[in-house]
C-alpha positions in Angstrom: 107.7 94.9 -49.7 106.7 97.7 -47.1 109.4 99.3 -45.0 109.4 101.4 -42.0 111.7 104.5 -41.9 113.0 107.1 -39.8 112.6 110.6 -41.1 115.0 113.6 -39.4 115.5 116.4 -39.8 118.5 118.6 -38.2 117.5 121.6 -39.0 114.5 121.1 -36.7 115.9 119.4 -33.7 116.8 121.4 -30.9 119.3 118.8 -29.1 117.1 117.9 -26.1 117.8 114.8 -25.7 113.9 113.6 -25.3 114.3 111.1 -27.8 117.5 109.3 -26.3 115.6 109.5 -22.9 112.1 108.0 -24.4 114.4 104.9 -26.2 116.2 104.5 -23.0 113.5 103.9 -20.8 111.5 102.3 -23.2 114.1 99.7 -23.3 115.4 99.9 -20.1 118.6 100.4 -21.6 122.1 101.5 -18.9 122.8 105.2 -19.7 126.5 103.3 -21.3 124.0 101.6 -24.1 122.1 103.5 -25.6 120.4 102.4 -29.0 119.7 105.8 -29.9 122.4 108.6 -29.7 121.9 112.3 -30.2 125.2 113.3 -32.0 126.5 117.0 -32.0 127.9 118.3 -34.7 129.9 121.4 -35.4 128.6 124.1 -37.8 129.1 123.4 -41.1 127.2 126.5 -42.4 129.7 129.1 -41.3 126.9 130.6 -38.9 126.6 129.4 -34.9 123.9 126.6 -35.5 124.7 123.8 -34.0 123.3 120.6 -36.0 122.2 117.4 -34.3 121.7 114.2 -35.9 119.5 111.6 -34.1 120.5 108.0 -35.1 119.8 104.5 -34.1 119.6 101.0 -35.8 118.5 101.8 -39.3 117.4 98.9 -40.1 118.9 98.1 -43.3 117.5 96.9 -46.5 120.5 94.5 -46.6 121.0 94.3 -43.1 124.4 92.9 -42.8 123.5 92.1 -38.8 121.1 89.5 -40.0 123.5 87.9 -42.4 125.8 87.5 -40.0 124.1 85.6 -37.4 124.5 82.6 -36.7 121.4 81.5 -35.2 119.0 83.9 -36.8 118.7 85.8 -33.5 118.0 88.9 -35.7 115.5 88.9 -38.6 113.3 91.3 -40.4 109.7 91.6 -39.9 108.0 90.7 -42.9 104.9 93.4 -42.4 107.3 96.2 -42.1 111.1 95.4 -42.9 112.2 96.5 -38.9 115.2 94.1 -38.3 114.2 92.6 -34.2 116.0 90.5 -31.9 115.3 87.5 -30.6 117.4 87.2 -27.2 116.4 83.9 -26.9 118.2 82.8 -29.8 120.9 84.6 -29.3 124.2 82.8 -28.3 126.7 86.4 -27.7 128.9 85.9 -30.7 128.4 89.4 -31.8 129.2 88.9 -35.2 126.0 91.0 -35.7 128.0 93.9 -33.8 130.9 93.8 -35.8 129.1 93.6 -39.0 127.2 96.4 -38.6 128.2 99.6 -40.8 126.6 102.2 -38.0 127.5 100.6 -34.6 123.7 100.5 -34.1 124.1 97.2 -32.0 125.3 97.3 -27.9 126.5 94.6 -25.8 124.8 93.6 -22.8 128.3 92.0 -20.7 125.7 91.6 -17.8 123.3 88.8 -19.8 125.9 88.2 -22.7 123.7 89.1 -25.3 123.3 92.2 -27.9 120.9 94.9 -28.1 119.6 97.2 -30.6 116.6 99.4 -31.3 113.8 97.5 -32.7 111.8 100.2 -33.9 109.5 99.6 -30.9 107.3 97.1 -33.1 105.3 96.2 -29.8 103.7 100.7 -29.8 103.7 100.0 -33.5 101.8 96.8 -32.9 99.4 98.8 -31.2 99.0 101.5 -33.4 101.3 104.0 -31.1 104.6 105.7 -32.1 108.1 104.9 -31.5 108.8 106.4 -28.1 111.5 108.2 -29.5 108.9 109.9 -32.1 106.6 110.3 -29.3 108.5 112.4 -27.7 110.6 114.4 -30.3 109.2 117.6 -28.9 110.2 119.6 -31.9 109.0 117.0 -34.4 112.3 116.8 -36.1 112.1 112.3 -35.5 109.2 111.2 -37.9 108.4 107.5 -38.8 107.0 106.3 -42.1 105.6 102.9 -43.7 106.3 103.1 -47.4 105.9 100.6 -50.1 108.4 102.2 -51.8 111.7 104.5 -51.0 110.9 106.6 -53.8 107.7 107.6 -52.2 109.8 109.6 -49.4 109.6 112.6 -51.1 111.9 115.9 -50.2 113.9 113.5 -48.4 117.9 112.3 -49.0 120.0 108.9 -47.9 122.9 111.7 -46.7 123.2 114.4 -45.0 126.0 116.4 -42.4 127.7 113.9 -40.2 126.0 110.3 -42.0 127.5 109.0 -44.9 125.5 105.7 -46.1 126.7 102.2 -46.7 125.5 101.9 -50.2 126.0 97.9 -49.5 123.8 97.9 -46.7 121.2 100.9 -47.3 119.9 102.4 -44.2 116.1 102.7 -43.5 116.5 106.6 -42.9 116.3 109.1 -44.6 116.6 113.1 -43.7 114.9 116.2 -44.6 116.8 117.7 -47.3 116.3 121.3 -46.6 119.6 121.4 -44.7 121.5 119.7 -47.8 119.8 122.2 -50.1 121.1 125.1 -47.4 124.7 123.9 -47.1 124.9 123.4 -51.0 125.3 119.5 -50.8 123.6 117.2 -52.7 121.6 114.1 -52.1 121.2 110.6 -53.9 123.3 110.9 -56.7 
């Protein structure tokens, strides 16, 4: 089965916020729910670079959300693994929220519903990129359609500030270059 990923890399991103911004309007999205967050982090490396890790739904390979609802409101696309919502399904239980391991998923109080980042599967539909890869002005946010994880060469589950839920393995992956730099280690 073919799945799309998000490929970062923190040693490239500048923390710019263009990528937060391009999901946001996408999505027209309230600046209080994001679905994709720019987290700072502090150096690690003993120098004064300041990391950034760019994160959003990660649309699991075992995507707990979608177990958990009750009226299939959230599913996986069979063509490319992203995990969507379908608000009209959706009843505002949020057991989706609470299952998921990266508080990917916001609550809409307004319309009573969730929402999450889908990947933009409507620009992907139409051969165009994410809007938050669009805009990544330093390139750092890269999407991939694999057939295969292990065709993500150079590239690790972990890094600084994201631990993986091995139950629920996320559909990122980041540049290892940092990991190899700080002396850390990726898949085991």
């Amino acid at each position: 089965m073919k799945q799309r990923f998000f490929i970062f890399d923190p040693t490239s991103c500048f923390g710019c916020l263009g990528c937060v911004a391009a999901c946001a309007a996408a999505n027209q999205t309230p600046p209080d729910r994001p679905f994709r967050s720019l987290l700072k982090l502090p150096p690690k490396d003993g120098k004064s670079n300041t990391l950034y890790l760019s994160l959003s739904c990660n649309h699991c390979g075992n995507a707990p959300c979608v177990r958990a609802c009750p009226t299939e409101a959230l599913a996986r696309r069979s063509i490319d693994g992203v995990i969507w919502h379908r608000p009209e399904r959706c009843i505002g239980c949020q057991y989706c929220q609470m299952a998921c391991p990266y508080d990917a998923i916001r609550w809409d109080s307004i319309h009573r519903t969730i929402g999450k980042c889908q990947f933009c599967y409507e620009r992907l539909d139409a051969d165009q990129e994410p809007a938050c890869v669009a805009t990544c002005f330093s390139g750092a946010l890269k999407q991939q359609l694999v057939d295969d994880a292990e065709t993500l060469i150079d590239a690790d589950t972990r890094t600084v500030g994201f631990e993986p839920d091995l139950d629920s393995p996320p559909s990122i992956r980041f540049v290892c270059r940092l990991n190899k730099r700080l002396g850390q280690q990726g898949d085991p």
